[in-house]
N, C-alpha and C positions, 0 to 999 in steps of 0.2 A: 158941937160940930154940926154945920148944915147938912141935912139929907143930900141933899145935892153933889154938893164938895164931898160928900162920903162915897159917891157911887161913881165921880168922875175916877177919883182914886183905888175905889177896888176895880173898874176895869181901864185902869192902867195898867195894872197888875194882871188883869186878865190876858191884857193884848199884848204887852211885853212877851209874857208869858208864851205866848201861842205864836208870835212871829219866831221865838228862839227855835220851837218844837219844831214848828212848818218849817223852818230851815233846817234843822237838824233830821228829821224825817227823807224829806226828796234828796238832800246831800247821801245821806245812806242807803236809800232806796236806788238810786243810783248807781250809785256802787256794788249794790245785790243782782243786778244786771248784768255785771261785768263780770261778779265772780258767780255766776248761773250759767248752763251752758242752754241755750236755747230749747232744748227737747223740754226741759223743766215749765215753760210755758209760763214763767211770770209777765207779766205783761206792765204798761204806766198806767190800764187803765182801774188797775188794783188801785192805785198810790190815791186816786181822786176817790177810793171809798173808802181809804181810810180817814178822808177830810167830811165823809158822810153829803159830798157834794157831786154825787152824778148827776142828779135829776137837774143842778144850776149846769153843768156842764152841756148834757144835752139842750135844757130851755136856752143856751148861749152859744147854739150852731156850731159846736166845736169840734173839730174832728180828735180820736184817742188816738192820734201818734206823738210821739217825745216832744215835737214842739210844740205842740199847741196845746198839750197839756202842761209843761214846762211853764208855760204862758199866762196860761190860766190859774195857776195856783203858785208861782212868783211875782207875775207882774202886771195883772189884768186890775186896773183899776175900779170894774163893777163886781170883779167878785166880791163877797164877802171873807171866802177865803184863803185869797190869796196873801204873800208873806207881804206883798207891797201895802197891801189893805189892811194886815196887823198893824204895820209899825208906822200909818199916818193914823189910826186911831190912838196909839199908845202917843204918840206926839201930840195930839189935839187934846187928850186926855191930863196927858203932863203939864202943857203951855195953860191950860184950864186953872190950875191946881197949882203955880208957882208960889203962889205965897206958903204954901204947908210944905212941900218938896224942896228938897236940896238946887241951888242953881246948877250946879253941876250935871243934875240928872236933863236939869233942860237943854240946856247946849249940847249934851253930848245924843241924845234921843233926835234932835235938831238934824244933828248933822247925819247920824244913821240914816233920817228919813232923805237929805238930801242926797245920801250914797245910795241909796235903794233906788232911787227917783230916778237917778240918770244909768245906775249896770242894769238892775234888773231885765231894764227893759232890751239891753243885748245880750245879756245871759244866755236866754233861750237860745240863741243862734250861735253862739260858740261855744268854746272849750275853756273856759275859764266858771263852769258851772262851782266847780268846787272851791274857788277860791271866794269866789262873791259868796257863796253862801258863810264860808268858815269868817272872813269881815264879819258879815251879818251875825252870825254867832257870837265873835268875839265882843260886840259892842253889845249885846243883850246882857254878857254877861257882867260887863263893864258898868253900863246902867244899875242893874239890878244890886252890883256891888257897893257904885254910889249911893244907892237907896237903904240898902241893909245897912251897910255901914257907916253911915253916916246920919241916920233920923232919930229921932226919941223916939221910945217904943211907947208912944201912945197912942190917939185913935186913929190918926193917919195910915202911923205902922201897920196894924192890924188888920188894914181894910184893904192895904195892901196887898200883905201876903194873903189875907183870905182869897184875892182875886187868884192870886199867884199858886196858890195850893189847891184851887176845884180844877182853874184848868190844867194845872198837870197832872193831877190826876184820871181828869175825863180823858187827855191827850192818851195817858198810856194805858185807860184799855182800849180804847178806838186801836190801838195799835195789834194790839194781843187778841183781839176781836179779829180783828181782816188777817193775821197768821195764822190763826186757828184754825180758819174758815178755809185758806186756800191749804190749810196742811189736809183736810177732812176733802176736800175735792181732788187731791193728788196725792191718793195715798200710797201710791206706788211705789213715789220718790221721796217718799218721807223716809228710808232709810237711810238711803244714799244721798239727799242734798239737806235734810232735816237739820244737822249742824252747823251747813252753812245760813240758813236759813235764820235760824234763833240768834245765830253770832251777828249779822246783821239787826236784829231786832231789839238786844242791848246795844249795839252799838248806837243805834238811832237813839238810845237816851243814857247814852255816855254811861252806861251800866255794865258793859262787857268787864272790864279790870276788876270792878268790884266782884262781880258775881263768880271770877275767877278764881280772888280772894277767899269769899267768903263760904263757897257753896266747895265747887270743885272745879279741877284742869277742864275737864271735860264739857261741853253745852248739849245740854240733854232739853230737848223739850220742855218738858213737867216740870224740871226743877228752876229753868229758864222759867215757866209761866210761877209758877208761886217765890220765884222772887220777886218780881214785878207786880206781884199781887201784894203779897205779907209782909214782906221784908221789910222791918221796923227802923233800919239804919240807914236804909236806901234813900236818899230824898225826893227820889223819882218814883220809888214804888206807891201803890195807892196807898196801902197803909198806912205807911210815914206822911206821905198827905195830910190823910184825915185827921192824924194824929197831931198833927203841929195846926191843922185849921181847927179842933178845938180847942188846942191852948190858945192863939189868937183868939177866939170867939168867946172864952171864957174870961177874957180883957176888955168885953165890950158891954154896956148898957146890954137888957132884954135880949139875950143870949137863947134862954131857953128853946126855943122852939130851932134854933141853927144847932146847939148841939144835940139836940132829941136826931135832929136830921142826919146829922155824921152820925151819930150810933149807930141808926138805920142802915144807915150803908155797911158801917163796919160789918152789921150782920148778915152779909149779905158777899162780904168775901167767902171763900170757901178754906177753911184753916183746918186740918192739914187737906192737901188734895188726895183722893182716892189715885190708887195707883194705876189703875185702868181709865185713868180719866182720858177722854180722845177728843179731837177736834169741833166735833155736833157738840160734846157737853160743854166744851168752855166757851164758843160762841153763845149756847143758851144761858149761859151763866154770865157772860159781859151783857146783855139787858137790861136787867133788872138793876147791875151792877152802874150802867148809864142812868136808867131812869131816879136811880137815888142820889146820884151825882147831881143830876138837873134837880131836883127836891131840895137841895142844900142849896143851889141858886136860889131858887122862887124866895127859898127860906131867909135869906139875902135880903132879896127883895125888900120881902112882904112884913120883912122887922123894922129896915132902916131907911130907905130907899122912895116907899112913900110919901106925897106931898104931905105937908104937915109935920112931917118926922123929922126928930135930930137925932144924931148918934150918939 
């Protein structure tokens, strides 16, 4: 398999991946609005650092009220991270890559991008936020479905989900990173709004039912942050990430150095969490936990990726 064709397809899987998030994120974030009463002081201009994109925001004259941030991170076509700008990479990435991909995944990514093409861009200005986004959802999940179920699990597959399993894992600490953060600057109301707060926060990655399952009735903090952390069943928690990217990566030519890298990171969750753990210590503990996340990219990279390489 050409380096090339390897890399259009693991970020297809990147960018699928992150337009499903970016939707799912603001759609929920959203809604954390509505069910916060103002004095709580959540703000939209929180949601653009959870995309790690203030400094594009401000370089792109944009004022932090609903719409313009709305704007900029649905349907501005310079940003890089906005949901419009995932899913015409995930199409240009796929239309690349037909001959190894399902037809199926093309036409139906096709037509995502021409749904996103023409709401998006009035999204922002109405009240139909929520349904354009749960569309958008539903066809990521449709794609991704086409893809899983339907390709041979060889190298194609695996370049896939590797894309598909760094960024949901980098996705859900950025998340757990920017809750932390504003739990640790409003500790006042960490009593009194802290369960609405974390309930919000699985729900942005469709984890609230399970963790209700599996943990308890109750959304506690702490036990919210290391399920999202450790949780091995979770397919959104990092854990189960790293865990299924190196069984992929253990399917692939010159592996070593990508799973030396997931190790790394693994080491670097905090299993069990200490019970006084607070807001300052889990923001300094999603750093390192990012910078090993981006070390499993490079790792990406610098195995298959290069001119001269096949996979």
């Amino acid at each position: 398999m050409l380096s090339r064709a390897a890399e259009r397809i693991y970020w297809a899987g990147r960018y699928l991946e992150r337009a499903e998030n970016t939707a799912r994120i603001v759609q929920q974030y959203s809604q954390l609005l509505l069910d916060l009463p103002e004095e709580v002081g959540v703000e939209w201009s929180e949601l653009v650092t959870i995309f790690g994109a203030a400094q594009s925001l401000d370089a792109a004259d944009k004022r932090d009220d609903e719409r313009h941030i709305l704007g900029f991170l649905l349907a501005d076509p310079d940003s890089n991270v906005s949901l419009l700008y995932a899913i015409k990479m995930a199409r240009d990435n796929v239309r690349n890559s037909r001959d190894l991909l399902p037809q199926e995944s093309w036409e139906s990514v096709n037509e995502l991008y021409q749904f996103a093409r023409h709401e998006l861009a009035v999204t922002t200005s109405s009240e139909n936020v929520f349904e354009v986004l749960s569309h958008c959802i539903g066809r990521c999940q449709q794609i991704n479905g086409e893809l899983i179920g339907t390709m041979s699990h060889g190298s194609p597959y695996y370049f896939l989900s590797l894309g598909q399993t760094i960024e949901r894992a980098d996705m859900t600490s950025r998340i757990i990173d920017v809750a932390a953060a504003y739990l640790q600057e409003n500790e006042r109301l960490v009593l009194r709004y802290g369960s609405t707060l974390w309930t919000n926060v699985l729900k942005s990655v469709s984890g609230f039912q399970m963790y209700r399952q599996y943990c308890q009735p109750e959304v506690e903090g702490l036990k919210a942050i290391d399920f999202l952390l450790n949780d091995e069943k979770f397919p959104r928690a990092v854990r189960a990430c790293v865990e299924l990217a190196k069984l992929n990566a253990s399917s692939l030519p010159r592996c070593d150095d990508l799973i030396h890298a997931l190790e790394r990171t693994e080491d670097v969750l905090p299993s069990p969490l200490p019970d006084d753990l607070d807001g300052a210590e889990v923001s300094r503990l999603m750093d390192p936990l990012q910078k090993r996340l981006g070390d499993t990219h490079a790792a990406v990279v610098e195995t298959w990726f290069l001119p001269g390489d096949e996979a």
